[in-house]
C-alpha positions in Angstrom: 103.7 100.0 106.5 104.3 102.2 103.8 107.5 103.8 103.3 107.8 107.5 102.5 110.6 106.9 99.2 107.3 105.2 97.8 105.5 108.4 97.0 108.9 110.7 96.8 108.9 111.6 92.8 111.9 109.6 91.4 112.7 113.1 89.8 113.8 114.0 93.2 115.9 111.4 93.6 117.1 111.0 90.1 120.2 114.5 90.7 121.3 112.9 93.5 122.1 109.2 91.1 123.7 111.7 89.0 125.5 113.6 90.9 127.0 110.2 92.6 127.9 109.0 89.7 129.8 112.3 88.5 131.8 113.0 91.9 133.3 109.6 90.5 134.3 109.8 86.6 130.4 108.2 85.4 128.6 110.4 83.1 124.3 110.8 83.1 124.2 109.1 80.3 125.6 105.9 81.9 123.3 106.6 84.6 120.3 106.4 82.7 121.5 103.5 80.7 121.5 101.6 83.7 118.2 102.7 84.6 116.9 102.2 81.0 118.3 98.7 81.5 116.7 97.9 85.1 113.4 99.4 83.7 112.8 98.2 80.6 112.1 102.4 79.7 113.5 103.4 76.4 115.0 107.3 76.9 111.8 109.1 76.1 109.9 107.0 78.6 112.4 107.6 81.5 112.4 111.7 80.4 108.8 111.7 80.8 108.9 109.8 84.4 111.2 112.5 85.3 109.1 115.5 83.9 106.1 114.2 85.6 107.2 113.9 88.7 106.0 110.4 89.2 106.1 108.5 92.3 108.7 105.5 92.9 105.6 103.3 93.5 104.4 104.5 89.9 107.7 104.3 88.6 108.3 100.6 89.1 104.3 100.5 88.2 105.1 101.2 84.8 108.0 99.3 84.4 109.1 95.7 83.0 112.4 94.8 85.5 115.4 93.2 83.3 115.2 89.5 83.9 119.0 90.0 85.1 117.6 91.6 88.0 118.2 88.1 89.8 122.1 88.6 89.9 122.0 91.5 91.3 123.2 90.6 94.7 124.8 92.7 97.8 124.2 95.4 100.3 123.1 98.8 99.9 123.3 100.4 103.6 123.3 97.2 105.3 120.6 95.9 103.4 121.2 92.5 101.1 119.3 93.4 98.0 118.3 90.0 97.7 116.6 89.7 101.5 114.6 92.7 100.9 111.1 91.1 101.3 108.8 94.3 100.0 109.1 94.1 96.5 108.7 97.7 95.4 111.3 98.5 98.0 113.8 95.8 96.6 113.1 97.4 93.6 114.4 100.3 94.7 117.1 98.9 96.2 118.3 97.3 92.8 118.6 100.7 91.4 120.4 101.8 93.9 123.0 98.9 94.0 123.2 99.4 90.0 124.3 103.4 90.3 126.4 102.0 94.0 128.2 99.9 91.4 128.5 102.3 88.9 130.2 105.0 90.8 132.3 102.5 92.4 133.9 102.0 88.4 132.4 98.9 87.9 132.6 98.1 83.9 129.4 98.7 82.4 129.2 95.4 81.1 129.3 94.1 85.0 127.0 96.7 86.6 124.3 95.3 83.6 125.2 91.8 84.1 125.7 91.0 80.6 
């Protein structure tokens, strides 16, 4: 079963990671340091994403995941990031635990497991 966030245009999503991450002191530039970091996209690359309007499924396509993405452990609503057996989705998920930890005031150092 396909879900419908596969083929919703990350650009769609991408205010609302902002916006989060605002309402709580975080800047966009964090944001997309944590996506840069997740995605292997250097800021060019992620600009593009966004101006393209490419899917989540292309998204993750195009992208080489941190090797840190192992420690990213949790739950995003209800869900334990690490039990999420569709790998595209748990994708997902990691991103949204990264910008969850982010806007919760995680140090950045912590939220990219360094």
């Amino acid at each position: 079963m396909s879900h419908r966030i596969f083929t919703t245009a990350v650009a769609d999503v991408y205010p609302h990671y902002v916006t989060k991450a605002e309402r709580k002191g975080r800047s966009q530039a964090e944001v997309d340091e944590v996506i840069r970091w997740l995605t292997g996209f250097d800021d060019e690359t992620l600009q593009g994403h966004l101006a393209r309007r490419t899917s989540f499924a292309e998204f993750f396509d195009a992208a080489t995941l941190n090797p840190g993405t192992t420690q990213i452990t949790g739950s995003v609503c209800g869900v334990k990031v690490q039990e999420v057996e569709d790998p595209l989705m748990q994708q997902i998920r990691f991103l949204d635990k990264l910008v969850d930890e982010l806007a919760k005031g995680r140090p950045m150092e912590k939220v990219l497991r360094s």
